[in-house]
C-alpha positions in Angstrom: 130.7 157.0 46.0 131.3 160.6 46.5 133.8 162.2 48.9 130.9 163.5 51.0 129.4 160.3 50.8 132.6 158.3 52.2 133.2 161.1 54.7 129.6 161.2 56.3 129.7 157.5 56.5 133.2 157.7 58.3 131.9 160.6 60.8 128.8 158.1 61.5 131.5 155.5 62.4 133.3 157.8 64.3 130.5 159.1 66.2 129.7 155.6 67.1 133.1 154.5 68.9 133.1 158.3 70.7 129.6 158.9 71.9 130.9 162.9 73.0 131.9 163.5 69.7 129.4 166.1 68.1 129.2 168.8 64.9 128.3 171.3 67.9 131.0 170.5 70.5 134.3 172.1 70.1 136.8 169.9 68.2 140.3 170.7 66.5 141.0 170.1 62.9 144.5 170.4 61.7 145.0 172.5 58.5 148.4 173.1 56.8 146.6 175.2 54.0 147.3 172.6 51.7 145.0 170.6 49.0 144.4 167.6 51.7 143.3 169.7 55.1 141.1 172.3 52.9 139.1 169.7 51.2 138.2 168.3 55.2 137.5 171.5 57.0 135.5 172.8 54.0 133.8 169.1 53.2 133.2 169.0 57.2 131.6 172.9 57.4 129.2 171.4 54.6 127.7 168.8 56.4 127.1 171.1 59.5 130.2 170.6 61.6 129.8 173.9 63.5 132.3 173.8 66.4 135.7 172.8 64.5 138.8 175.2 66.0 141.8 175.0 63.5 145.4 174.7 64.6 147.8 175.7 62.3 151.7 175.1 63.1 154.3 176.7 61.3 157.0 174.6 60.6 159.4 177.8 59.5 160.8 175.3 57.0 160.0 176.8 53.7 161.1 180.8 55.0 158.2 182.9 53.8 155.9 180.7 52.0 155.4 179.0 55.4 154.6 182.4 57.1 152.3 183.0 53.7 150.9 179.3 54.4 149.6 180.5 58.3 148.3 183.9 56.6 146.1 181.9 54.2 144.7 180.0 57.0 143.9 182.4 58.8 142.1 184.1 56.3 140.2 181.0 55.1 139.3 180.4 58.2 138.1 184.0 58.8 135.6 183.8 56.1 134.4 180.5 57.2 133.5 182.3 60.4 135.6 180.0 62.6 138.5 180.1 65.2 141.9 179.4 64.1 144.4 179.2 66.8 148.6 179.3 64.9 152.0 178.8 66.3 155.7 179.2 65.2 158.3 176.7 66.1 161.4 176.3 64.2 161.9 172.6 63.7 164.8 172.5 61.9 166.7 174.1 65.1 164.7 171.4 67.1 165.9 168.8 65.0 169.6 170.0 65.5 169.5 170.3 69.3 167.9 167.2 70.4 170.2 165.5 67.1 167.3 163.6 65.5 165.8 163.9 61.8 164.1 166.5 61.0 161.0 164.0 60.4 160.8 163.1 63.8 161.3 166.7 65.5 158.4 167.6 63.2 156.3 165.0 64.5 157.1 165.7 67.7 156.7 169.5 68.0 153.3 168.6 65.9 152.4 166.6 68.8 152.8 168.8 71.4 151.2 171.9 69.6 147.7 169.7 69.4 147.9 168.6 73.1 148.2 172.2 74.1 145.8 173.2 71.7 143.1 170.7 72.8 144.0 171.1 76.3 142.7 175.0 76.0 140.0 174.2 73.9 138.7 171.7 76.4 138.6 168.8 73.6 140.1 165.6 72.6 139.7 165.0 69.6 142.1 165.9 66.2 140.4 165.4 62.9 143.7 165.3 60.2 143.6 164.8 56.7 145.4 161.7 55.9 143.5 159.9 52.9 143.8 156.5 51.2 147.1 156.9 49.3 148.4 158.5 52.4 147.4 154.8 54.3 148.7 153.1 50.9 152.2 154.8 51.5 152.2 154.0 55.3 151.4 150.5 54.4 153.9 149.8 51.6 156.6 151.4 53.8 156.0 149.2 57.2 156.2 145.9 54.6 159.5 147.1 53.1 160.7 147.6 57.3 159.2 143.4 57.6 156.4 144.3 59.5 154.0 141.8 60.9 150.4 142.0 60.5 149.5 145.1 62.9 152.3 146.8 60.6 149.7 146.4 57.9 147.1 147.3 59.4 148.7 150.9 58.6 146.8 154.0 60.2 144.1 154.0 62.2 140.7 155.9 61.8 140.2 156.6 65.1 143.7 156.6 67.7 144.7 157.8 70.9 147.9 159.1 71.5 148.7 158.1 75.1 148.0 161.7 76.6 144.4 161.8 75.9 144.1 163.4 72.8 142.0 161.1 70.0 143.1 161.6 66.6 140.4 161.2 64.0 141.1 160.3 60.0 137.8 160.3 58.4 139.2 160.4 54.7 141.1 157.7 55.1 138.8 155.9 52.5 139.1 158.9 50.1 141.1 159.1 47.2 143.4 161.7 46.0 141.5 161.4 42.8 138.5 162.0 44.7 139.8 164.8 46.5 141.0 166.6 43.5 137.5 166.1 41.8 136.0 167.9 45.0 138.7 170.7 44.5 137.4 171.1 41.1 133.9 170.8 41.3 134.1 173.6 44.2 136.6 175.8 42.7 138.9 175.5 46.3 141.9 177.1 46.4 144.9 176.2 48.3 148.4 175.5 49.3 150.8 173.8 47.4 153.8 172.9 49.9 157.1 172.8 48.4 159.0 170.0 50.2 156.1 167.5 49.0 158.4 167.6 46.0 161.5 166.7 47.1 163.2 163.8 47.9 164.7 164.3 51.3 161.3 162.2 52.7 161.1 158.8 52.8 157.2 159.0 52.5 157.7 161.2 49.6 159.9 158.8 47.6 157.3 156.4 48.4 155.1 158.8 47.0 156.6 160.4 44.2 158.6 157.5 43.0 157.8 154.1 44.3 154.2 153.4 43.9 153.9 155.4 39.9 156.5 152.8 40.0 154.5 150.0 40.8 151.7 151.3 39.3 153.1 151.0 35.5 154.7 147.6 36.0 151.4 145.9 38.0 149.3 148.1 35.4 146.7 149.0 38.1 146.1 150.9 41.1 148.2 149.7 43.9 146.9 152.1 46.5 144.0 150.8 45.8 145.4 147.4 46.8 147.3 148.2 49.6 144.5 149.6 51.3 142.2 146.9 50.5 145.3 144.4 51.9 144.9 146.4 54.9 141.6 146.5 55.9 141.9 143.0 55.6 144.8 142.8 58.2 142.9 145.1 60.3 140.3 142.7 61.1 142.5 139.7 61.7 144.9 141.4 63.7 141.9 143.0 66.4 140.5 139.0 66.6 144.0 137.8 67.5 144.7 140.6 69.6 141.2 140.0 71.0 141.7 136.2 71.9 145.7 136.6 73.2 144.4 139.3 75.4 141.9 136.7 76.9 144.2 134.1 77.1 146.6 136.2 79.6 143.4 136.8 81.7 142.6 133.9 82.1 146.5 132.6 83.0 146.9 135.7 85.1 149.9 136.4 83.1 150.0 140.7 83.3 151.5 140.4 86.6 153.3 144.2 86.8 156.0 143.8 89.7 156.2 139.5 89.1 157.6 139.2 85.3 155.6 137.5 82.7 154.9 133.8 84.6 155.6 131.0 81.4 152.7 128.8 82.2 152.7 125.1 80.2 150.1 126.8 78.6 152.0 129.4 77.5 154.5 126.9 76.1 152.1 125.5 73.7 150.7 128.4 72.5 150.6 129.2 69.0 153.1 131.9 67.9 150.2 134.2 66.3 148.8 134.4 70.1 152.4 134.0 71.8 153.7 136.8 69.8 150.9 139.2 71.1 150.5 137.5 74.6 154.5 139.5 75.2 153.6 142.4 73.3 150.4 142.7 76.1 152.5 142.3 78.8 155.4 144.8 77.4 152.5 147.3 77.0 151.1 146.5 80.1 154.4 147.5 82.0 155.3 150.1 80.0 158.0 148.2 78.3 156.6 148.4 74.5 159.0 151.5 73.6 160.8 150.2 70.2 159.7 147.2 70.4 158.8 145.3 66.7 158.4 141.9 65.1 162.2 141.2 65.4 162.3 141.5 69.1 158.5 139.7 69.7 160.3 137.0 67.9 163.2 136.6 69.5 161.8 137.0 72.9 159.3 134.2 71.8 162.2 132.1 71.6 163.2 132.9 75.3 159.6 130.4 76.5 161.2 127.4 75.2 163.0 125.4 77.8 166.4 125.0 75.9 165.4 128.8 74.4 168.4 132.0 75.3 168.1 133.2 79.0 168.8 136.8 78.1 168.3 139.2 74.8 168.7 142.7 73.9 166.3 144.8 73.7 166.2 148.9 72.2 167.4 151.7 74.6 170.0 149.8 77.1 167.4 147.1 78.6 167.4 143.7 78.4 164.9 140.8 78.6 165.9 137.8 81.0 164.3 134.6 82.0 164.7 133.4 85.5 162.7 131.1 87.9 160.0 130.9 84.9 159.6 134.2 84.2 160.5 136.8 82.2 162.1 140.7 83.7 162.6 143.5 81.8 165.9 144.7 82.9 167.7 148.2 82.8 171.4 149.4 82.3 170.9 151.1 85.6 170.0 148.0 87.1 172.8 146.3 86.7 175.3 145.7 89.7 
């Protein structure tokens, strides 16, 4: 199947879940310049996607190949006959001030550029780039962390990010093989970014060195693989979301100011509801914040009548059992 093929049938899909999504209506695509964005705003233009605004953030991480990397968008995107809105934020000085990696301040200021962005360009939605060996590494990397099955489920095609804006990954059944074929066949020319290369990144390891890795001792594709393995997970983990998200309807158990009421129903349920019956009501309460398999476990524990009373829990809270319920607890609260 071709990469136009594979991207109108994940547009279709897309257009399906969001019925206000439209090739006329503005939307924002994210281009860095490089191989990946420039094969989905040019594949996109070619099946009549007419009201795509580009945001371009400069990352000032790579001196004046970044400020070259903005000036080739903008030009790109001046012969395409589009807008292109571009911003300069220095992430490394970010990174240092609020003391976090450099990863994370990039994801962050990444974030906040495409809110603005789609907050002037009255939209919500982000089409990005990410392809199947991006969703391979993503995968690979959550099993190595001991994910559970959501973990695998890697990323999404279509996701919200909690302030409105809809981020949309049509290639995410692509190939980079199939990607480079497009390049070629259409003579594109783009960016090649520099820190791709090095090893600073975890993803990058993962691509760069772990799965050519894998690849020569399995003697196949494992991308391939992984994402296969996650579709898979995908559809088991929406049913069982699906039917623990019933059950705690039915018990009444998303009770905001009361705790989480353990019912004798609760008791017995089985741990692949139990564990996302919590993670419901954590979500529901705005409690979810760092929250993984280790903790789902251990606060499963907590329903069992001889189970702990009180566990830790990320960012100075704790989670206590008392009259039959389960609190959230703060730091601050404490006397």
């Amino acid at each position: 199947m071709s990469l136009l093929t594979e991207l109108q049938s994940a547009l279709e899909k897309l257009r399906a879940q969001h019925t206000d999504l439209t090739p006329e209506a503005p939307v924002l695509i994210g281009v860095s310049g490089g191989r990946d964005s420039v094969v989905l705003l040019c594949a996109m233009v070619s099946l009549g996607w007419k009201g795509l605004v580009v945001g371009h953030l400069n990352h000032a991480l790579r001196g004046r190949e970044s400020g070259q990397d903005a000036a080739f968008v903008k030009r790109l995107t001046t012969r395409l006959g589009m807008r292109c809105e571009t911003r300069k934020v220095e992430v490394q000085r970010v990174a240092a001030q609020r003391k976090i990696s450099l990863e994370l301040a990039a994801r962050e200021v990444r974030e906040k550029f495409f809110e603005s962005l789609a907050s002037m360009v009255e939209t919500r939605f982000l089409f990005l780039a990410h392809h199947a060996d991006d969703q391979a590494e993503t995968i690979l990397g959550n099993l190595c962390r001991g994910t559970a099955l959501r973990g695998m489920r890697g990323i999404n095609l279509s996701a919200e990010t909690g302030r409105g804006l809809v981020k949309l990954r049509p290639l995410l059944n692509v190939t980079r093989v199939e990607i480079d074929a497009y390049v070629e066949e259409n003579k594109l020319i783009y960016r090649e970014d520099g820190s791709n290369a090095l090893g600073s990144f975890r993803r990058n390891r993962l691509r760069n060195e772990v799965l050519p890795l894998l690849n020569e001792v399995l003697d196949r594709d494992v991308s391939t693989m992984l994402v296969r393995a996650g579709a898979a997970a995908s559809r088991d983990d929406e049913f069982l979301h699906g039917q623990a998200m019933e059950f705690a309807e039915e018990e009444g158990l998303l009770l905001a100011d009361g705790g989480l009421k353990i019912t004798t129903r609760l008791q017995k349920l089985h741990g692949a509801l139990l564990s996302r019956v919590i993670d419901i009501w954590l979500r529901h309460i705005d409690q979810a914040r760092g929250i993984g398999n280790h903790e789902l476990e251990s606060a499963m524990s907590m329903i069992k009548p001889d189970g702990p009373a009180k566990i830790n829990l990320p960012g100075d809270r704790w989670l206590r059992r008392k009259a039959k319920r389960l609190f959230v607890e703060h730091l601050i609260d404490q006397p």
